[in-house]
C-alpha positions in Angstrom: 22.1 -9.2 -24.8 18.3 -8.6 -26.0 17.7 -11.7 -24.0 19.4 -10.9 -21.2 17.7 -7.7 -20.5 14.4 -9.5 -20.8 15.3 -12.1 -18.1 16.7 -9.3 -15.7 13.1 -7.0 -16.4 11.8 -10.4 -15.6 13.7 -10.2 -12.5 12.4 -6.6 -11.3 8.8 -7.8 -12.1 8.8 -10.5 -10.2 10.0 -8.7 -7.2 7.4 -6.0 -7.4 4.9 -8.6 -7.4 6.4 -10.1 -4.1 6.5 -6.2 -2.7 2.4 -6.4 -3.5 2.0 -9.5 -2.0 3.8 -8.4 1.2 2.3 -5.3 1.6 -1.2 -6.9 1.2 -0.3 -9.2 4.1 1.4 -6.7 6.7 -1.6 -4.8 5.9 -4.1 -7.8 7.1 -1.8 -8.8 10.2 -2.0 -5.2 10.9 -5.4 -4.7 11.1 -5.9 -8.2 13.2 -3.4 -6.4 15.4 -5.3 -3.2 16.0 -9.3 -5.2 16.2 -7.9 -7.6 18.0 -4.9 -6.4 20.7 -2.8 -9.7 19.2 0.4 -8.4 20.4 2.5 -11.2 18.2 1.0 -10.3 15.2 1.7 -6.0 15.4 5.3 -7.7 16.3 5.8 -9.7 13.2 4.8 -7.2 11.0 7.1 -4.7 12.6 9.7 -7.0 12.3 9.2 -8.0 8.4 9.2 -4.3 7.4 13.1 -5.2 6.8 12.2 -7.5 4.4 9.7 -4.8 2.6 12.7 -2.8 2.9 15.2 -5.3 1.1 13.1 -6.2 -1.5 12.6 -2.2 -2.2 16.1 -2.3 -2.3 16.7 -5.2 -4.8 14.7 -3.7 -7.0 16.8 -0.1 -7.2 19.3 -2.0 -6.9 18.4 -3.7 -10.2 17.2 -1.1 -11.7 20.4 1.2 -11.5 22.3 -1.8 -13.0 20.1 -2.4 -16.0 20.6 1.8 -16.9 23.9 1.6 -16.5 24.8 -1.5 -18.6 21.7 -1.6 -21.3 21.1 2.2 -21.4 17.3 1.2 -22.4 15.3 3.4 -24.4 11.6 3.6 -25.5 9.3 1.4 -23.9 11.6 -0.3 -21.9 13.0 2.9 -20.4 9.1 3.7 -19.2 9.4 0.0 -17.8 12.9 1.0 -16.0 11.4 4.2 -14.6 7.8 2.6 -13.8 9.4 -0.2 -11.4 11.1 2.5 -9.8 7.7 4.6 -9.4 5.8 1.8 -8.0 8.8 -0.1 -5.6 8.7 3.9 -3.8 4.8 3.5 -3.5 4.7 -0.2 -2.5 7.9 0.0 0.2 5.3 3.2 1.2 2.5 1.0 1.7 4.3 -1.5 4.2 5.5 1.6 6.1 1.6 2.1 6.8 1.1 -1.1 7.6 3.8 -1.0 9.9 2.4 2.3 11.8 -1.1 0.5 12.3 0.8 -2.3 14.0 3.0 0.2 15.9 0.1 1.9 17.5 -1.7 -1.8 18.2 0.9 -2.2 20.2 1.7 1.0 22.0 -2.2 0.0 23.1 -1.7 -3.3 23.9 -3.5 -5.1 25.8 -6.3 -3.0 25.1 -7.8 -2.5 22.0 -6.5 0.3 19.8 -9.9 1.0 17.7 -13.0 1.5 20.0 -16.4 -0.4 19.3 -17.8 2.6 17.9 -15.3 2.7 15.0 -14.5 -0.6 14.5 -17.0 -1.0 11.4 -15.0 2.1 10.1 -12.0 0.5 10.4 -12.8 -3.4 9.2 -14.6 -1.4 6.3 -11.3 0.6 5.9 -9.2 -2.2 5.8 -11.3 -4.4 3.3 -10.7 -2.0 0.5 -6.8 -1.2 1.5 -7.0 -5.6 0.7 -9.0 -5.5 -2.1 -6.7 -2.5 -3.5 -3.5 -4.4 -2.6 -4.5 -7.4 -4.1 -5.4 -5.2 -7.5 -1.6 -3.7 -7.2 -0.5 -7.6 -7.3 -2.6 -8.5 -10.2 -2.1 -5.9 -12.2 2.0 -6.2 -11.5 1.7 -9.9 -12.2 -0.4 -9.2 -15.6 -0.6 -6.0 -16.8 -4.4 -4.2 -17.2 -4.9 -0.7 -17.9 -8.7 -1.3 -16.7 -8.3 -3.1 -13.3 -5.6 -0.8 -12.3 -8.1 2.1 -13.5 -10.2 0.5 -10.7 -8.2 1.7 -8.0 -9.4 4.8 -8.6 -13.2 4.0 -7.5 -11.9 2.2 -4.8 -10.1 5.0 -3.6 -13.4 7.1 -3.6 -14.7 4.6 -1.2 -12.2 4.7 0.9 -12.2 8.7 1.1 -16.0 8.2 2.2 -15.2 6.4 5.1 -12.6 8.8 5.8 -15.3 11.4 6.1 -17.8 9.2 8.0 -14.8 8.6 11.1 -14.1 12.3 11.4 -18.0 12.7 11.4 -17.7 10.1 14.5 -14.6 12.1 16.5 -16.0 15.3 16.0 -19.5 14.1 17.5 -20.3 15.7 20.8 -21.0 12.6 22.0 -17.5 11.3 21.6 -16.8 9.7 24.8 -13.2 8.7 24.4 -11.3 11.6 25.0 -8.7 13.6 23.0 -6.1 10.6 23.2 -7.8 7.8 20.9 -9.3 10.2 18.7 -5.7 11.2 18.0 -4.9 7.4 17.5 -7.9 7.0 15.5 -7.3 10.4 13.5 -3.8 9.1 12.5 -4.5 5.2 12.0 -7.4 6.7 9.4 -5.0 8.4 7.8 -3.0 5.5 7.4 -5.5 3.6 6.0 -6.1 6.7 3.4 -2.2 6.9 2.6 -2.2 3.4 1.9 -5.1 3.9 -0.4 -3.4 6.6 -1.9 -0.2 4.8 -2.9 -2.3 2.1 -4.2 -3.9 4.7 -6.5 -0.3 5.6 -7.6 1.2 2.3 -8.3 -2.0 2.0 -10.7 -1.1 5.0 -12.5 2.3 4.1 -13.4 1.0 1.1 -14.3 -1.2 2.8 -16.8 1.6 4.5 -18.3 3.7 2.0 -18.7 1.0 0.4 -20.6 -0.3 2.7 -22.6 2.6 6.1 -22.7 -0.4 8.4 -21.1 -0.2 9.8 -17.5 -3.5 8.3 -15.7 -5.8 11.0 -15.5 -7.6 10.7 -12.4 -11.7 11.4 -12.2 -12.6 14.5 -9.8 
C-alpha cells in the first residue's frame, strides 16, 4: 500500500512539473505573439489552455483520490495539500498567458505593444521565463533556496511594473487612451504571472521545510 502511494505521489509530481513546463511555453509563444503580431502563435496558445486545464484537472482529480483512499497524514498530507496549492497557481499562470495572446490577437495585424514599451515588455517577459523555469526545477527537484529565489525575481519584475506606468502616465504619451489600457492590463498580466510564480515557491517551501515562506518587504 506504502508503495502504492509513493508511485501515485509520483504521479501528481510529475504532472505539476508538465503544468511548469507548459505554462513556461504558452508564456514564450505569448509574448512572440504580442512583439511580433504572429497571429498562429496567440492561436495555439489559446487553443492549448485546454490542455493546461486538463492537466489542472488530473491533478485534483488525483489528489481527491489519494485522501479518500490513503487518508495521508504528516508530511505526506503537506505533500497532498501543496500539489493542490501549486496546480491552482500554475493552471493561473497559463490563464495569463492565454490573455497576452488574446489581446495579440484582438490587435492583429498590428502590433499589440508599441516601440516605446517593447523593452518593458521583452524585459517583462524574460523574468516571467526565468521564474517559470525555477517553478519547473524546483517541482522536478525540490529546493528551498531556488524557489526562495522567486522572491527577488519578483522585485524585478514589480520595478518594471513601475517604470511602464512611468511611460503611460508621461505627457508625452502619444498613443491614446486605448493601448495604454492594453498595455496597463498586459503589465498586469505579466505581474500576476509573477505573482503566482512567487506562490507556487512558497508552497514549495512548506512542503519542504513545515514553515509558511515568509516573504522580504
Amino acid at each position: 500500500m506504502r508503495d502504492e502511494f509513493r508511485a501515485d505521489l509520483q504521479i501528481v509530481s510529475q504532472l505539476l512539473v508538465d503544468m511548469a513546463e507548459a505554462i513556461r511555453a504558452a508564456m514564450r509563444q505569448a509574448t512572440r505573439a504580442l512583439l511580433t503580431a504572429d497571429r498562429q502563435a496567440a492561436e495555439d496558445v489559446i487553443e492549448r489552455d485546454a490542455e493546461i486545464d486538463e492537466l489542472y484537472r488530473h491533478v485534483e482529480e488525483r489528489v481527491c483520490d489519494l485522501l479518500a483512499r490513503q487518508a495521508p497524514v504528516a508530511s505526506d498530507l503537506r505533500a497532498m495539500i501543496t500539489a493542490l496549492h501549486v496546480a491552482a497557481d500554475l493552471e493561473r499562470m497559463g490563464d495569463l498567458a492565454d490573455h497576452v495572446a488574446k489581446t495579440a490577437l484582438r490587435r492583429h495585424p498590428s502590433p499589440a505593444v508599441p516601440a516605446e514599451l517593447r523593452p518593458v515588455f521583452v524585459d517583462m517577459a524574460s523574468i516571467a521565463d526565468r521564474m517559470a523555469e525555477k517553478i519547473g526545477s524546483v517541482l522536478a527537484k525540490p529546493d528551498a533556496d531556488l524557489a526562495a529565489e522567486l522572491d527577488r525575481d519578483d522585485d524585478a519584475m514589480d520595478d518594471l511594473h513601475k517604470s511602464l506606468f512611468e511611460v503611460l502616465l508621461g505627457d508625452d504619451w502619444p498613443y491614446g487612451v486605448e493601448t495604454a489600457i492594453d498595455a496597463t492590463l498586459l503589465g498586469r498580466f505579466y505581474e500576476r504571472f509573477a505573482d503566482h510564480a512567487v506562490n507556487a515557491g512558497e508552497h514549495v517551501v512548506y512542503l519542504i521545510t513545515g514553515e509558511p515562506a515568509v516573504s522580504a518587504e
